[in-house]
C-alpha positions as CSV (number, residue, x, y, z in Angstrom):
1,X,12.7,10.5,-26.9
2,X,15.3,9.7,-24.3
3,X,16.0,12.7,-21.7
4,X,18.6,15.4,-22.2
5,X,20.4,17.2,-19.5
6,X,20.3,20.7,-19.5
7,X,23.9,22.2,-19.6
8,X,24.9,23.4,-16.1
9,X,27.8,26.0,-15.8
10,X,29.0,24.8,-12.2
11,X,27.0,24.2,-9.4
12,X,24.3,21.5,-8.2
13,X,23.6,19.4,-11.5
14,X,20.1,20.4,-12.5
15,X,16.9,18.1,-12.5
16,X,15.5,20.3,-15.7
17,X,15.4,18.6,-19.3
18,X,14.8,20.0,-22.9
19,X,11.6,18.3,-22.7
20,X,9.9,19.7,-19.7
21,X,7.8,22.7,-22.1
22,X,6.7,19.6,-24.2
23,X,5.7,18.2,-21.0
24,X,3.3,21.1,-19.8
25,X,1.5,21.5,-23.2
26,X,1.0,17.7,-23.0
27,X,-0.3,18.1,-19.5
28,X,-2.1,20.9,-20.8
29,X,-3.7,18.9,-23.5
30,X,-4.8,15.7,-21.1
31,X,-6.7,18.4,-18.8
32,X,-8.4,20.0,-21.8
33,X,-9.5,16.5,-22.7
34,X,-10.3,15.7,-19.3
35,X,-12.4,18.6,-18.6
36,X,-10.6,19.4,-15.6
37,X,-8.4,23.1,-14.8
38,X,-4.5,23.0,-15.3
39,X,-3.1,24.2,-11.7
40,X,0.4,24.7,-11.3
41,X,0.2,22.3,-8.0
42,X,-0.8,19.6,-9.9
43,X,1.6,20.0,-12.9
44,X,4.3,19.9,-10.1
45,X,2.5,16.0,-9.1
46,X,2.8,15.3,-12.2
47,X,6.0,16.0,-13.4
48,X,7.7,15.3,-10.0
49,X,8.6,19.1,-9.5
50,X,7.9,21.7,-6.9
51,X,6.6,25.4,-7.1
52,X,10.6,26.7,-6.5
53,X,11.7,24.1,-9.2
54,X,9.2,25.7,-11.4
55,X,10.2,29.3,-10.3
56,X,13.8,28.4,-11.3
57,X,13.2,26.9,-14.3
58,X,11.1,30.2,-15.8
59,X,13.7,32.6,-15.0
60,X,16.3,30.3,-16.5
61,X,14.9,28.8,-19.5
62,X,12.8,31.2,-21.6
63,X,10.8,28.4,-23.5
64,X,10.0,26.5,-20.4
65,X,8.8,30.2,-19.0
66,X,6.3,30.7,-22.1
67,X,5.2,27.2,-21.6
68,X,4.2,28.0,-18.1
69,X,2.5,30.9,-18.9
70,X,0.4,29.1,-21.2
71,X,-0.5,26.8,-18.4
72,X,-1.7,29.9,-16.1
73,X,-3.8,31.7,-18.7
74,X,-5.3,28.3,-19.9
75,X,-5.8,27.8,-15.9
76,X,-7.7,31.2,-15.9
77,X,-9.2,30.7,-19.1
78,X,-10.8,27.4,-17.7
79,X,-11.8,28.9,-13.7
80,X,-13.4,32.1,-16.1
81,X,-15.1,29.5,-18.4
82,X,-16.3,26.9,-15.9
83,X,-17.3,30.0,-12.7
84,X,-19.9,31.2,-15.4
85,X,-21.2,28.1,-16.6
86,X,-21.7,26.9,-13.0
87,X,-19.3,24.0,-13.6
88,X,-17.7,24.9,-10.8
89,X,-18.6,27.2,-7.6
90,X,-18.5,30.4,-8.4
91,X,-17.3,31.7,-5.2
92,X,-14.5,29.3,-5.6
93,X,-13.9,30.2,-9.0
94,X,-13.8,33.7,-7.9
95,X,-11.6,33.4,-4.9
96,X,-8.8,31.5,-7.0
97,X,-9.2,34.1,-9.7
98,X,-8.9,37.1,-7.0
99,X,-5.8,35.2,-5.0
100,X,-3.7,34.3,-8.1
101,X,-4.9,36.4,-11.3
102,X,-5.7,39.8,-9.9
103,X,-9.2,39.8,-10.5
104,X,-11.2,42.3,-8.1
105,X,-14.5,43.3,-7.3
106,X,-15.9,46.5,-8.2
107,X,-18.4,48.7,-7.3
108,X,-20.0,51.8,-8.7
109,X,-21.4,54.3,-6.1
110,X,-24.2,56.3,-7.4
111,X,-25.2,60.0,-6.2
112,X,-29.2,60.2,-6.6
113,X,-30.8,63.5,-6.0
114,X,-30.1,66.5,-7.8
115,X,-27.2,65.2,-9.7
116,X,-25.1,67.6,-8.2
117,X,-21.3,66.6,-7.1
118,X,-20.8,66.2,-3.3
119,X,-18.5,68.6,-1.4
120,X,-16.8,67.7,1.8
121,X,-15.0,70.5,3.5
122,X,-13.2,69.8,6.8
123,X,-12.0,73.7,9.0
124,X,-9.8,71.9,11.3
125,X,-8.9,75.5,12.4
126,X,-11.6,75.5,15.4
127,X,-10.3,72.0,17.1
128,X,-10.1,68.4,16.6
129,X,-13.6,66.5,16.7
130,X,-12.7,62.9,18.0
131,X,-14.3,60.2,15.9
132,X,-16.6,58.4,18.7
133,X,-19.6,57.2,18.1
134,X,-22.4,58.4,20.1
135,X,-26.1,59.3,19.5
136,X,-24.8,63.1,21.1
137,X,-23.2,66.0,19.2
138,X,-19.7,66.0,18.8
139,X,-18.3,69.1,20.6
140,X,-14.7,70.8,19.3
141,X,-12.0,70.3,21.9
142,X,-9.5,73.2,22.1
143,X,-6.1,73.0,20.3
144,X,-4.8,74.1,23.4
145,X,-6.5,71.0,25.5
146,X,-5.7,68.4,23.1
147,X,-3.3,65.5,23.9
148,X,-1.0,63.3,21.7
């Protein structure tokens, strides 16, 4: 299929053809067969593009756009996939998914004792208590002797 320009209204003449969204499904395909993840980086290698190219063409061509975020939930898909199978390093897998997918730790904090809520009051009414660390008692220092 030979390439078609993409109509331009003015401007710099554009790089982007009606077959770049075939392009990343195909590229898609060949790392699902290949058994490898789909980044972004190397979809730009191989289709001779760069990440601001790619930026470009998703906010101006809505079925290029879809195709690309095919390509990043098939990416996290894959990183998900291969982090739990140990196919990949975890931490690695976990880092990438953190950095570009939102993906976060979590942690659950657990009161033992006598399952009663925890109350913390602070009465800054007699003085500030500086936070310094120190094996002695903190002591209140006087509104009147504090300094900004």
């Amino acid at each position: 299929m030979p390439k078609q320009k993409a109509i331009n209204k003015g401007g710099r003449p554009t790089k982007y053809t009606e077959d770049y969204p075939d392009k990343v499904y195909v590229f898609i395909d060949k790392c699902k067969k290949e058994d490898i993840i789909p980044f972004k980086v190397d979809l730009c290698v191989d289709m001779g593009l760069n990440e601001e190219d790619i930026s470009k063409y998703s906010k101006r061509y809505p079925r290029f756009n879809k195709a690309i975020q095919m390509l990043n939930k098939e990416s996290e898909r894959a990183l998900l996939q291969k982090g739990l199978h140990r196919k990949v390093d975890p931490n690695f897998a976990r880092f990438i998914l953190a950095a570009n997918y939102g993906y976060v730790e979590t942690s659950k904090t657990i009161n033992e004792g006598k399952n009663e809520p925890v109350v913390i009051r602070l009465d800054m009414s007699g003085g500030y208590v500086p936070p310094i660390s120190s094996n002695a008692p903190n002591r209140l220092i006087d509104k009147d002797k504090q300094h900004n």
